[in-house]
N, C-alpha and C positions, 0 to 999 in steps of 0.2 A: 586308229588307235582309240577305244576308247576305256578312259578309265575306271573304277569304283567309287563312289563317293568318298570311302575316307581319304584315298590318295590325291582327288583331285582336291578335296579341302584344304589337305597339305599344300599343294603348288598353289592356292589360293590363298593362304597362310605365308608360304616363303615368299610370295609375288607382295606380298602388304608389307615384311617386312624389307624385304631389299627394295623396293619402289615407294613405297611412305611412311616408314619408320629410318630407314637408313637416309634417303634420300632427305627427307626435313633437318635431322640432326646435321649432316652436311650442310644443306643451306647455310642454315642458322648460326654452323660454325663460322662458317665463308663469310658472311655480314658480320661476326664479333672481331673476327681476325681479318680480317681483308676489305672491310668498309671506306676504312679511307682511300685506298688504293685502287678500287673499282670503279671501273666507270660504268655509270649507268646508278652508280647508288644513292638511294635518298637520305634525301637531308638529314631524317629520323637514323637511318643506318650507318650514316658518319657518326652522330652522337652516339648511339650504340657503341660504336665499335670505337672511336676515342675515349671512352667512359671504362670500357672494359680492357683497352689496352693499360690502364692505370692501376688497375689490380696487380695485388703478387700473383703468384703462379699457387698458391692456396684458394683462393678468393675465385680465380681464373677456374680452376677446376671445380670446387663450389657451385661456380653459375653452366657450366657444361652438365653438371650433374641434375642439375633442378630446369633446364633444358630438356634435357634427356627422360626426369619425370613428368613433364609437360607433356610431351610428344608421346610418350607409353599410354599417356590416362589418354590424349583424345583419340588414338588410334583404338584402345581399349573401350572406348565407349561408344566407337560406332562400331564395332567387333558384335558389343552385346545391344547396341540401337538391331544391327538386324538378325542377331539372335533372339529377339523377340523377346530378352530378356530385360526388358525395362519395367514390367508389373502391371503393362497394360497395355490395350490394343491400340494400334493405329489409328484405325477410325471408331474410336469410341462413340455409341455404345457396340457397334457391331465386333462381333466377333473376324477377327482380321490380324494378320502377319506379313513379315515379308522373306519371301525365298528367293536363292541365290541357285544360278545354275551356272556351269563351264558347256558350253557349248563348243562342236567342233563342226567346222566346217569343209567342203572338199576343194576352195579354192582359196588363193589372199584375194582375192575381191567378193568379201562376203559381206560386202555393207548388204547389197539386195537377196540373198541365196538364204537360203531355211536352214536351218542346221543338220549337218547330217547323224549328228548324237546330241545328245544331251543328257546330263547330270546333274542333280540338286545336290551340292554340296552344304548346305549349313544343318546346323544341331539336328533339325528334325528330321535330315534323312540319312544322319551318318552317325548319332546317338552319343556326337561331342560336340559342344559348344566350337563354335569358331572365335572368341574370348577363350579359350581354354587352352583351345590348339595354340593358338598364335604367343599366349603366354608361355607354353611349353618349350614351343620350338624354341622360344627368345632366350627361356632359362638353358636353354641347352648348348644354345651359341655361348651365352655369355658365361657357361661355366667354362668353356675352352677358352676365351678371351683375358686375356691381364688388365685389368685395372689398376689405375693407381688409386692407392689410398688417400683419405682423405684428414689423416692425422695431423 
C-alpha cells in the first residue's frame, strides 16, 4: 500500500492528534482529577490535584480550558518547528530544513530492513502546512464535539 502525500499527512496529522494532543489532555486531566488517589503520583501532582479539587466546577472547566490552550500552542509549534515555518533556517547561515517521511516497510521487524516506500509528507511535498492540516482536522472534530460553556 502506498500512499499520496497529502493522505499520508493526514494519518500523520490524525496520529499527532489522537497520540499527543488527545493523549497529554488526558494525562493532565488524570493528575487534576485523580492525583491524590494515584499511586505513583508526585508530591507536585498531589498539590495539583488538591488545589484544583477546591475549585467550582466554573473555575474547574476554566483551567481544562487553558490546559487544552497549552497543549494546542506546543503541539502547534512543533507542527510549524518542522514546517520550516519559523523564519529561519536550522543551521544558520546555511540554507537548511527539516523533512518528514512515512515510510513503509515489508515486515514488523523493520528496525534493520530499508523501507519498501517511502513519502515525504510535510508542506513542501504536499503544498499544505502540517500546522494547517492538523488545525483543520482539530477544527473539524471539534465542530462535531459539545463543549460546555464557559458562562
Amino acid at each position: 500500500m502506498s500512499l499520496d502525500p497529502a493522505a499520508a499527512a493526514e494519518v500523520f496529522a490524525d496520529m499527532v492528534i489522537d497520540c499527543v494532543y488527545d493523549s497529554s489532555l488526558h494525562s493532565m486531566d488524570r493528575v487534576l482529577r485523580t492525583g491524590l488517589d494515584r499511586n505513583g503520583a508526585t508530591e507536585a501532582e498531589r498539590c495539583l490535584s488538591r488545589w484544583f479539587s477546591e475549585l467550582d466546577q466554573h473555575d474547574m472547566l476554566m483551567v481544562s480550558r487553558i490546559v487544552e490552550q497549552a497543549v494546542n500552542s506546543a503541539v502547534f509549534g512543533m507542527l510549524v518547528l518542522l514546517d520550516g515555518a519559523t523564519g529561519g533556517y536550522p543551521l544558520t547561515p546555511t540554507p537548511s530544513g527539516f523533512a518528514l517521511y512515512l515510510h513503509e516497510y515489508g515486515t514488523s521487524e523493520h528496525e534493520s530492513e530499508e523501507p519498501t516506500s517511502s513519502v515525504r509528507i510535510d508542506g513542501e511535498a504536499t503544498g499544505t502546512d502540517l500546522h494547517d492540516l492538523y488545525t483543520w482536522l482539530l477544527s473539524q472534530r471539534e465542530a462535531t464535539t459539545p463543549h460546555n460553556d464557559l458562562d
